[in-house]
C-alpha positions as CSV (number, residue, x, y, z in Angstrom):
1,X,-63.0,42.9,18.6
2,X,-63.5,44.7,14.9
3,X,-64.3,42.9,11.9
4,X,-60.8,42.8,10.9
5,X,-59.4,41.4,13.6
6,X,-62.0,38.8,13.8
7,X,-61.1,37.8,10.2
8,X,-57.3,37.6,10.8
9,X,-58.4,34.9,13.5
10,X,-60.7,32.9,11.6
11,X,-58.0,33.0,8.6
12,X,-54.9,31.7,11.5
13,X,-57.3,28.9,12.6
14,X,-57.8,27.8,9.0
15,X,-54.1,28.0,8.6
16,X,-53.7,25.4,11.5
17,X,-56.8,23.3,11.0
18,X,-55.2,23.0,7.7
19,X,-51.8,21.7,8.9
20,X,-52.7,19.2,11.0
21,X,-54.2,17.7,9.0
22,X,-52.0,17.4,6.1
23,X,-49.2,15.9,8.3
24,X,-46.9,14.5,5.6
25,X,-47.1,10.7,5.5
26,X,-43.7,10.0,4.4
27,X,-42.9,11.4,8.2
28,X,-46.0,9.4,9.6
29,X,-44.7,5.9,8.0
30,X,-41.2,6.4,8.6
31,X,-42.0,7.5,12.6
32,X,-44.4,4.7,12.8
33,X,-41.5,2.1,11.2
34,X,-38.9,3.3,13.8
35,X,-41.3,2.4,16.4
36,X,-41.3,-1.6,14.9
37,X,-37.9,-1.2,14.3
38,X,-37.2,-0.3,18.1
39,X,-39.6,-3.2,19.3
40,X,-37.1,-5.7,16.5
41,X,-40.3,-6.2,14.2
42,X,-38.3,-5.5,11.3
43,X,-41.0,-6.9,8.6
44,X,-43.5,-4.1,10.0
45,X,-40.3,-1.9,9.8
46,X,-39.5,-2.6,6.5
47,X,-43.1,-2.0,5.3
48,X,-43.7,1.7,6.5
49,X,-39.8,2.4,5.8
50,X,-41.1,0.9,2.6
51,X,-44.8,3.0,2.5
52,X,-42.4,6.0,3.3
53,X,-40.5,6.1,0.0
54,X,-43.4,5.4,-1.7
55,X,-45.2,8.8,-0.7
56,X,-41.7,10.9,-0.5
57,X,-39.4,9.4,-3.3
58,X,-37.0,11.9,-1.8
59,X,-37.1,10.9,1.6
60,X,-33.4,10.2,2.1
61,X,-34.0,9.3,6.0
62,X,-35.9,6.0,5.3
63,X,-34.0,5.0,2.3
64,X,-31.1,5.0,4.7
65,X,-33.1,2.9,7.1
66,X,-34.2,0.3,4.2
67,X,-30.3,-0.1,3.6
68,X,-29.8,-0.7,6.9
69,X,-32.4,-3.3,7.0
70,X,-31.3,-5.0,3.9
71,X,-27.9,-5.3,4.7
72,X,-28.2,-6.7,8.1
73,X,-30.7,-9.4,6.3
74,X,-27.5,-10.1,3.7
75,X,-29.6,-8.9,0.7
76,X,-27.0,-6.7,-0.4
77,X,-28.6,-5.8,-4.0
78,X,-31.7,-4.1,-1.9
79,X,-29.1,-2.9,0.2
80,X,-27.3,-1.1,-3.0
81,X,-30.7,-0.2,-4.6
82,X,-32.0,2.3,-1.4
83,X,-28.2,3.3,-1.1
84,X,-27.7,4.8,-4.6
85,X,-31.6,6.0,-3.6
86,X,-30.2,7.7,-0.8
87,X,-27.9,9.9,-3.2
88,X,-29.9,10.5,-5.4
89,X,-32.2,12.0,-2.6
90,X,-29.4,15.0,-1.8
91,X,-30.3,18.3,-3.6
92,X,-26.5,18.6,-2.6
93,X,-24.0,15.5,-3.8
94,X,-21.2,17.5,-1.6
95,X,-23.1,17.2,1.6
96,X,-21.1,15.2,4.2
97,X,-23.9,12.7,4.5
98,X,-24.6,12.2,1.1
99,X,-20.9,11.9,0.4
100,X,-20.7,9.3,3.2
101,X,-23.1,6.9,2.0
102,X,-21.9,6.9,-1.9
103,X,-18.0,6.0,0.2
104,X,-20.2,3.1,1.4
105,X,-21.7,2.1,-1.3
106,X,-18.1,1.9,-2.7
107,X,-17.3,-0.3,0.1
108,X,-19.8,-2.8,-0.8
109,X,-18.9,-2.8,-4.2
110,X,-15.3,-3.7,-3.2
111,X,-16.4,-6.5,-0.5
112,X,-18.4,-8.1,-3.6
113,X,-15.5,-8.1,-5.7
114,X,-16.8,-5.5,-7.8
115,X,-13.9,-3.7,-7.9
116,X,-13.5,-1.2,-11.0
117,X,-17.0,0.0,-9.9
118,X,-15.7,0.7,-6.6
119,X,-12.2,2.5,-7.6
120,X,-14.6,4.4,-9.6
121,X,-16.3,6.1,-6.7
122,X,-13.1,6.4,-4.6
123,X,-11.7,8.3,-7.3
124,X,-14.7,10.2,-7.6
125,X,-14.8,10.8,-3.7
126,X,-11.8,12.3,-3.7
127,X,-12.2,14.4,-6.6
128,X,-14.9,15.9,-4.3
129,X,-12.4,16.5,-1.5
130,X,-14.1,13.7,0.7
131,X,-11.2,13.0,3.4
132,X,-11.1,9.5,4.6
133,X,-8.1,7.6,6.2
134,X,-10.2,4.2,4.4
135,X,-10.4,5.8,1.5
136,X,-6.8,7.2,0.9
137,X,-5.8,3.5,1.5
138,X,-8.0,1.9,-1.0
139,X,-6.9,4.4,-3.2
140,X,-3.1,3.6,-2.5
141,X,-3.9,0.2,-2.6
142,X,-5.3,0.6,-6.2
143,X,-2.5,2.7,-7.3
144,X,0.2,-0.1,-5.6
145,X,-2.1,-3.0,-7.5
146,X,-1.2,-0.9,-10.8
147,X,2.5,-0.4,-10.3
148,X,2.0,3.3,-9.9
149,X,4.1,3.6,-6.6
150,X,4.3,6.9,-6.6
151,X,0.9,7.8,-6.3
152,X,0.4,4.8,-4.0
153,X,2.9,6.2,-1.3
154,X,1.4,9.3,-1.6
155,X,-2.2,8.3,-0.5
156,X,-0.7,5.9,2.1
157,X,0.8,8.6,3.7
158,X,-2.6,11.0,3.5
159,X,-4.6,7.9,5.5
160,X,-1.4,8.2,7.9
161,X,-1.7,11.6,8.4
162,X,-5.5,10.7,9.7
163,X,-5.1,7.8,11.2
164,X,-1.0,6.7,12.3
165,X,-2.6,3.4,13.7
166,X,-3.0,1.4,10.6
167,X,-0.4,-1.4,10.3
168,X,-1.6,-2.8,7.0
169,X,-1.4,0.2,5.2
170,X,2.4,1.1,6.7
171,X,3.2,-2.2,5.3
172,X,2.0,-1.3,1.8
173,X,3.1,1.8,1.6
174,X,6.6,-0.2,2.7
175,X,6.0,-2.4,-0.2
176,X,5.9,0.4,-2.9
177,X,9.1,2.1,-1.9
178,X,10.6,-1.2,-2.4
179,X,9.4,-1.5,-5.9
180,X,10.5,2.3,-6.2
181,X,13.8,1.4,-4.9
182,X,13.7,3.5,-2.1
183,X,15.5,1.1,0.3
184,X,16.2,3.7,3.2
185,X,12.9,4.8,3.5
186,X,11.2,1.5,3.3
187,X,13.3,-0.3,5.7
188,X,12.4,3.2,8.2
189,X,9.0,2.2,7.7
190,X,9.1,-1.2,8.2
191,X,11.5,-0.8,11.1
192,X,8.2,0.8,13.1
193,X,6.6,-2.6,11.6
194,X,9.2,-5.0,13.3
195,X,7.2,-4.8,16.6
196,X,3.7,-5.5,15.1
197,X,2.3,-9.2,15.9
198,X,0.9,-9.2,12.4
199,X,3.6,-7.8,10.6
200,X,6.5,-8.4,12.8
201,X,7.7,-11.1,10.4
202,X,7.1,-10.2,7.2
203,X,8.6,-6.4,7.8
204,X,11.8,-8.5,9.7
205,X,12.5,-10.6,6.2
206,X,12.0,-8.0,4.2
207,X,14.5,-5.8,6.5
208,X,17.1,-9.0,6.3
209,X,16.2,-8.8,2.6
210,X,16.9,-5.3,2.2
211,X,19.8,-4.8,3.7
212,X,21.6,-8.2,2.5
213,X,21.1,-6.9,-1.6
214,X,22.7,-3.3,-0.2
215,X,25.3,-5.6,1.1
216,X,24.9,-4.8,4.7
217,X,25.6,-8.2,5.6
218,X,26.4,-7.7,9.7
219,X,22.6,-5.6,9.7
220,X,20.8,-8.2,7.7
221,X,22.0,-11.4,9.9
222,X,20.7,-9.1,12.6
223,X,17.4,-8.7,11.2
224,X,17.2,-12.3,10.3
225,X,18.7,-13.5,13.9
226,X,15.8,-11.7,15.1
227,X,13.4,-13.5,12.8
228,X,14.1,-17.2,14.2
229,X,13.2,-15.5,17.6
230,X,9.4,-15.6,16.0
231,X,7.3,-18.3,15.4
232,X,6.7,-19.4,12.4
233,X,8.1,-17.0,10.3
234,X,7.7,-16.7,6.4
235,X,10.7,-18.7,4.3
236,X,12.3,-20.6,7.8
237,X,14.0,-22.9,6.1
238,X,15.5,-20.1,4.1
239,X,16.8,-18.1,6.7
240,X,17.8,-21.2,8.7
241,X,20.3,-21.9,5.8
242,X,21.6,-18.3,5.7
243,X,21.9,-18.1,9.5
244,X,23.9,-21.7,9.3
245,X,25.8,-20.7,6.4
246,X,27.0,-17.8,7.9
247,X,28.9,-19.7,10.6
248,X,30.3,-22.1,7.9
249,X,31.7,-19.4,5.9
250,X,33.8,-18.5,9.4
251,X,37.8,-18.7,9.1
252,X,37.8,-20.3,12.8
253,X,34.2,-20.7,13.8
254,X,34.3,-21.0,18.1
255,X,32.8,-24.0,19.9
256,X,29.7,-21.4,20.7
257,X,29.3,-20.9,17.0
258,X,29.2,-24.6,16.2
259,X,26.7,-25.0,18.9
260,X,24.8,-22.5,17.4
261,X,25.1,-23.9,13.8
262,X,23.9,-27.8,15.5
263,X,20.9,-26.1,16.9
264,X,20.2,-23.8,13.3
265,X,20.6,-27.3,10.8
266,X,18.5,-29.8,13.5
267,X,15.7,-27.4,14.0
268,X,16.0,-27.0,10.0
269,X,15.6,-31.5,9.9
270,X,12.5,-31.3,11.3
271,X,10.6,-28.9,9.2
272,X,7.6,-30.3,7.4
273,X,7.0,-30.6,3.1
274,X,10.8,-29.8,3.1
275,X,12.2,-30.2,-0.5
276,X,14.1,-33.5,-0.8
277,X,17.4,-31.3,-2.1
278,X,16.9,-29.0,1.4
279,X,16.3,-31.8,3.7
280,X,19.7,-33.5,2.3
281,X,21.5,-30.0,2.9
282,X,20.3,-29.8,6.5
283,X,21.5,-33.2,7.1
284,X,24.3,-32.8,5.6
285,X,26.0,-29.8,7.7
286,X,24.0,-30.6,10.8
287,X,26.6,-33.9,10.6
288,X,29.1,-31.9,9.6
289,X,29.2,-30.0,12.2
290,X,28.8,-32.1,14.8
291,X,31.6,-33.9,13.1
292,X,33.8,-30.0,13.5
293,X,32.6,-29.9,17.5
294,X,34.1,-33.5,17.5
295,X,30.6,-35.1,18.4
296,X,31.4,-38.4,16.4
297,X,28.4,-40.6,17.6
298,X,26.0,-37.8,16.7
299,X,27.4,-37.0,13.5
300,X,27.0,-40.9,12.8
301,X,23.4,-40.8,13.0
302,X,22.7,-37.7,11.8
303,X,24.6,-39.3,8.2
304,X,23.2,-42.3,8.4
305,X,19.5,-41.0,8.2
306,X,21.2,-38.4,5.2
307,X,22.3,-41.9,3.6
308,X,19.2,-43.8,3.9
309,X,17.6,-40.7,1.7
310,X,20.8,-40.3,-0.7
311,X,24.1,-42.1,0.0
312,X,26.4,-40.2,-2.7
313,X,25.3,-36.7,-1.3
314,X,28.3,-34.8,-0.8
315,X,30.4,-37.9,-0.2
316,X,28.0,-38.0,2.9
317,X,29.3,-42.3,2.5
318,X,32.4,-41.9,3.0
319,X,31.9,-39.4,6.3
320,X,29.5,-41.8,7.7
321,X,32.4,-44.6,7.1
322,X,35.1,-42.3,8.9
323,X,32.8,-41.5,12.2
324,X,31.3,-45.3,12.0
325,X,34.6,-46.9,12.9
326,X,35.3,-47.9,16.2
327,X,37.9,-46.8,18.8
328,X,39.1,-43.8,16.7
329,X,42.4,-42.4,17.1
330,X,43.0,-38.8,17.7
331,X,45.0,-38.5,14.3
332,X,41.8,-40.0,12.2
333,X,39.4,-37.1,14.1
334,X,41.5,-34.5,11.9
335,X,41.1,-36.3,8.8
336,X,37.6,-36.4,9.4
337,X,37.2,-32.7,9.9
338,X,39.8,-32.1,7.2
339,X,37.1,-34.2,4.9
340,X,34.3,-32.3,5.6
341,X,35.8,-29.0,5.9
342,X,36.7,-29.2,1.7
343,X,33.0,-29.5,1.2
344,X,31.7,-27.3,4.1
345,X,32.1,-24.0,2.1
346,X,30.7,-25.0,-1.6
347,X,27.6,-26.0,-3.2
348,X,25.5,-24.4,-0.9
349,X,21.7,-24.4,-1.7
350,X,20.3,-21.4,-3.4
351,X,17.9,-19.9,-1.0
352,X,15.6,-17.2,-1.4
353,X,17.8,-14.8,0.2
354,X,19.5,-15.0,-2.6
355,X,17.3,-14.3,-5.3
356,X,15.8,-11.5,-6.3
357,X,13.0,-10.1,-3.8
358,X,9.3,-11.3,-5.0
359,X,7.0,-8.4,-3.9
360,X,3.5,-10.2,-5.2
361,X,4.0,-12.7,-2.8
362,X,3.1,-10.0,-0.2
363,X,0.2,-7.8,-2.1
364,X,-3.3,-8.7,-2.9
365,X,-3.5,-12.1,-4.7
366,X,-7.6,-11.2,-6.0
367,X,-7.4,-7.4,-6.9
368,X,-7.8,-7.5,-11.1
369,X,-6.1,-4.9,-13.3
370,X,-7.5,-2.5,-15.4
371,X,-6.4,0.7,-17.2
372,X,-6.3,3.5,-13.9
373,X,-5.9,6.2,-16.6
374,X,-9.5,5.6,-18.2
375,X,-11.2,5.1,-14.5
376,X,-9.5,8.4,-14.1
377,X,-10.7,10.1,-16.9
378,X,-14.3,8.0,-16.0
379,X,-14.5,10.0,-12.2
380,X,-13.4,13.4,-13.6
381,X,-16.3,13.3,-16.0
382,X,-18.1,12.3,-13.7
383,X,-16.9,15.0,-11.3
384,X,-17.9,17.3,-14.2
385,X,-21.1,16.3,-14.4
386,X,-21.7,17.0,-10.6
387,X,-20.5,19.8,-10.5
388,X,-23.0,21.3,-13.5
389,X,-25.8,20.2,-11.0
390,X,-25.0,22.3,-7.9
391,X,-25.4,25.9,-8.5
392,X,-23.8,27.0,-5.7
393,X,-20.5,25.4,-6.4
394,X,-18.2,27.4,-8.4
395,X,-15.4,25.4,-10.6
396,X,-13.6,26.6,-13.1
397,X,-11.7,23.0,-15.0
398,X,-9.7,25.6,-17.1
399,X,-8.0,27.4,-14.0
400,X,-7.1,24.6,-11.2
401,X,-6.7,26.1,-8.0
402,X,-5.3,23.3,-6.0
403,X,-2.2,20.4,-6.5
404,X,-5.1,18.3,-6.8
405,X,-7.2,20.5,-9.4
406,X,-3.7,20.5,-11.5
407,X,-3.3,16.7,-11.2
408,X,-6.7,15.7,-12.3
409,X,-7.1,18.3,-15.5
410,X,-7.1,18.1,-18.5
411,X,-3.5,17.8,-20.6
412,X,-4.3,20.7,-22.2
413,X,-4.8,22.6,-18.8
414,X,-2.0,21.4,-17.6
415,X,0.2,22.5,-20.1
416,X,-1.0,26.2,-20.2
417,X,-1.1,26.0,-16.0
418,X,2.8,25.2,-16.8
419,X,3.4,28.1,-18.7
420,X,2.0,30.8,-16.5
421,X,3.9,29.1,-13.2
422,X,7.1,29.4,-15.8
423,X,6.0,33.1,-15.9
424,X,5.7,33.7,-12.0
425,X,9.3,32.1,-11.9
426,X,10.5,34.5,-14.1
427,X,11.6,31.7,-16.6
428,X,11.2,32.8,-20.5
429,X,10.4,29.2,-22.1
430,X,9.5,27.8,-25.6
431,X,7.6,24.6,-26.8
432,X,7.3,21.6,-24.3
433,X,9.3,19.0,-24.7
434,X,8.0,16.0,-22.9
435,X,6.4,13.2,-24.8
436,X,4.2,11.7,-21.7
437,X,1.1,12.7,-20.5
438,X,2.1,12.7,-16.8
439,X,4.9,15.7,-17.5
440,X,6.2,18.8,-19.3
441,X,9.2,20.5,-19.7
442,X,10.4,23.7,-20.8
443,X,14.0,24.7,-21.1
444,X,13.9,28.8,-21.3
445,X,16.3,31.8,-20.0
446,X,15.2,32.9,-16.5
447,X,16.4,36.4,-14.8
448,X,19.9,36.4,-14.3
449,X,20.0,34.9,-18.5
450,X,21.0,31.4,-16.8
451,X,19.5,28.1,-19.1
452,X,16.9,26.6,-17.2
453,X,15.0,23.4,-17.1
454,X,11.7,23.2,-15.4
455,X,10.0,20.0,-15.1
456,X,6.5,19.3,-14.0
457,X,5.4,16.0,-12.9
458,X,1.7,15.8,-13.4
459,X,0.1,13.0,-10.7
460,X,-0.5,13.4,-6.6
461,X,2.6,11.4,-6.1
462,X,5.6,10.8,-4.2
463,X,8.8,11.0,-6.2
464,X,12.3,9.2,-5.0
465,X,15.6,9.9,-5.5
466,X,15.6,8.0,-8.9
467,X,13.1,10.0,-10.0
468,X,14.6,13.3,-9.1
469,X,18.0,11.8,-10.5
470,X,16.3,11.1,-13.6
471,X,15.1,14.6,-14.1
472,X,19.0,15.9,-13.0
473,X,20.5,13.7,-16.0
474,X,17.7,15.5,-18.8
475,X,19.2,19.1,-17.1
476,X,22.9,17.5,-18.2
477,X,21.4,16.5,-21.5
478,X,20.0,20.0,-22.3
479,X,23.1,22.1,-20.7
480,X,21.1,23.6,-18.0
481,X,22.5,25.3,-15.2
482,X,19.9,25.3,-13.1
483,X,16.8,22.4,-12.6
484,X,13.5,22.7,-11.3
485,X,11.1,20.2,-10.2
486,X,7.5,20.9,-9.5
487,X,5.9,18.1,-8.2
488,X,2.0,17.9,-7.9
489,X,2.8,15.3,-4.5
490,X,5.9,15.6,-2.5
491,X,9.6,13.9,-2.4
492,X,11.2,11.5,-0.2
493,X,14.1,12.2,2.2
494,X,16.6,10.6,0.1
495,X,15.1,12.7,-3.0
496,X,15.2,16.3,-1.1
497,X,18.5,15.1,-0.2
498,X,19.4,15.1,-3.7
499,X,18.2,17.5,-4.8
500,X,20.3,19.7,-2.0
501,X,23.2,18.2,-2.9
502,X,22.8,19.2,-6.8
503,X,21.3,22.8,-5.9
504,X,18.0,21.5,-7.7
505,X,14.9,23.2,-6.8
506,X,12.6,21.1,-5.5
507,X,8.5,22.5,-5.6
508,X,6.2,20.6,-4.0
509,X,2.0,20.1,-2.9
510,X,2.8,23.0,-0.2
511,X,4.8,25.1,-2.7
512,X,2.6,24.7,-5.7
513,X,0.3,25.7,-3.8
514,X,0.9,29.2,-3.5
515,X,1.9,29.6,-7.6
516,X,-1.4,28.4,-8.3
């Protein structure tokens, strides 16, 4: 072998001799603490996860493991601490891993009530295209707690589009097209609700609810008919007076009717922490109408308990005198009826059915407000910031690429991104006109000289019919003959609908899209 070769050798084994034995000990602790870990020592596991991160500060893989550790010990602050560790541990923030554990991180924030902190991160998360069914909800949930419905529907419906299973957040998203007024679609979602154990009665109320204020009386007894079928379902005694009302209100109620009314007003005496005013009521017309059915003896008792709480309801005295005397004549049983017939129809008790629909009852009760716009503002700086640190990611703020790049810029950015779409439509246009940050208008002279208004709505949201019809009155207001809506989110049916029917153009996500 020549002299040259021989060196080459000597200079390998060096190499080698070398590397083994400068194993690093990050690796060494962290092996030697899955080992404990597998045999369910966990203090010996925590103690070379722990001697691991002491020689490799970066070593993302045992900070995971101390997070782990932590949390399934309950000391969530640790748990936090190697979390946030972890992150920081990523030479890439937009690695899938690394993106994962800040959406946990967020979750932990939220189960300890720490909830700004949390929204922060979601926001930030999906600034950084992160796609979560869990986190589209808690973003809609955020935007619902807010009153920005919209937006709210519009992240329901992207954690839909992952995950169709979800029953909570169908029921939310149900609950801010209420609150936009968009009865036909929420009562289509909540119809696919009507059949959940968990939401079965809630989305059957709210149906009833629904469709008694837009006076579809025959759908909502329906609905409601359908909700005594249920156990315990939310405001009984509410929907037990509509239900019996309903027969009352009858020109010639039949015998099967009245039978139907008995059972509705008895099972209504025997709810518990009834109101005294409501417990009267039931009495009242469950006598009654054993009194129309010609059931004298139990119309007796049924008014004399109603007497023993209230003698001068409703003249319920003088009906309990009529059906309390003995050997009565046929004549005397239509005076009897005749009695309670003039009272049968009036004062009836104001239920909830007939006031106007509370939504809070059915959101969050512990979710605190704060202003979205300035968390928003918060996660795009943040966003920013990232974004300066990862030289391999290429963002331009001043030239948004996607919907979503449009929705979270800048005002400024927005405005100019306005103007150039106007261009690409062919639409010669002046100053803007809108006074809100969430829009601009231009009216301008497109192709064929026509007057147009185009209208740009800046959030990820879903817009209804009102506010399409809102945007069709400001075309009547400037003389426009032709409107255009571009819409950073999407529309409802009853919106597109609309909009078809007033030769609007609607633009939305898809189509924006491909102007950007």
């Amino acid at each position: 072998m020549s002299v040259i070769a021989w060196g080459l050798l000597i200079s390998a084994m060096g190499v080698l001799i070398y590397a083994m034995g400068s194993v690093n000990p990050a690796a060494t602790h962290y092996k030697k603490g899955m080992e404990y870990l597998a045999q369910n020592n966990f203090h010996d596991a925590e103690q070379h996860f722990l001697k691991a991160v002491e020689a490799d500060n970066l070593y993302t893989a045992a900070h995971m493991k101390l997070a782990d550790l932590y949390e399934t010990m309950g000391v969530t602050d640790k748990c936090l601490a190697y979390l946030k560790a972890a992150v920081a541990s990523y030479h890439n923030q937009f690695d899938k891993y690394a993106m994962q554990t800040n959406y946990r991180i967020a979750e932990i924030l939220y189960s300890q009530g720490k909830y700004q902190d949390a929204w922060l991160i979601f926001l930030l998360l999906f600034r950084m295209n992160y796609v979560s069914a869990p986190l589209y909800y808690f973003l809609g949930e955020m935007y619902m707690m807010h009153k920005r419905y919209g937006e709210a529907v519009n992240y329901f419906d992207e954690s839909l589009n992952l995950d169709p299973n979800q029953p909570r957040v169908k029921f939310y998203r149900s609950l801010s097209l209420i609150s936009m007024k968009e009865y036909r679609e929420a009562v289509k979602s909540l119809t696919e609700l009507s059949a959940d154990r968990e939401y079965d009665s809630q989305a059957l109320f709210l149906m009833g609810k629904l469709s008694f204020d837009m006076e579809k009386l025959p759908e909502a007894s329906m609905h409601f008919g359908h909700l005594l079928e249920l156990k315990n379902p939310p405001f009984l005694k509410d929907v037990l007076l509509f239900k019996g009302y309903e027969i009352l209100m009858k020109d010639n109620p039949t015998q099967e009717d009245l039978v139907k009314a008995s059972q509705i007003f008895s099972r209504g005496t025997h709810l518990k922490d009834l109101p005294p005013e409501v417990r009267k009521e039931f009495l009242f017309h469950l006598g009654g109408v054993y009194i129309l059915n010609r059931q004298f003896n139990d119309a007796k008792m049924v008014l004399r308990d109603l007497c023993r709480l209230d003698a001068y309801y409703k003249g319920a005295d003088q009906l309990l005198k009529m059906v309390s005397k003995e050997m009565l004549i046929k004549e005397e049983h239509g005076l009897i009826i005749e009695k309670y017939q003039k009272v049968m129809r009036d004062g009836h008790y104001k239920h909830e059915i007939l006031r106007p629909l509370r939504l809070d009852v059915y959101q969050p009760k512990n979710l605190p407000l704060y202003s979205v716009e300035q968390m928003e503002d918060n996660a795009q700086k943040m966003f920013v910031k990232i974004l300066e640190t990862q030289e391999s990611i290429s963002y331009d703020p001043s030239a948004p690429a996607t919907p979503m790049d449009l929705s979270n810029s800048s005002y400024d950015t927005f405005l100019k991104t306005a103007g150039k779409i106007a261009e690409k439509l062919g639409v010669m246009v002046n100053k803007n006109l809108a006074t809100s940050k969430y829009e601009v208008f231009f009216v301008g002279i497109d192709r064929s000289e026509m007057r147009s208004l185009l209208y740009f709505f800046k959030p990820t949201s879903v817009v209804g019919a009102m506010g399409v019809a809102d945007v069709l009155d400001k075309g009547d207001e400037l003389e426009c003959k032709k409107v255009t809506y571009i819409n950073c989110g999407s529309f409802t049916e009853d919106a597109v609908d609309l909009g078809r029917k007033h030769q609007m153009v609607l633009i939305d996500k898809r189509d924006l899209k491909k102007l950007l």
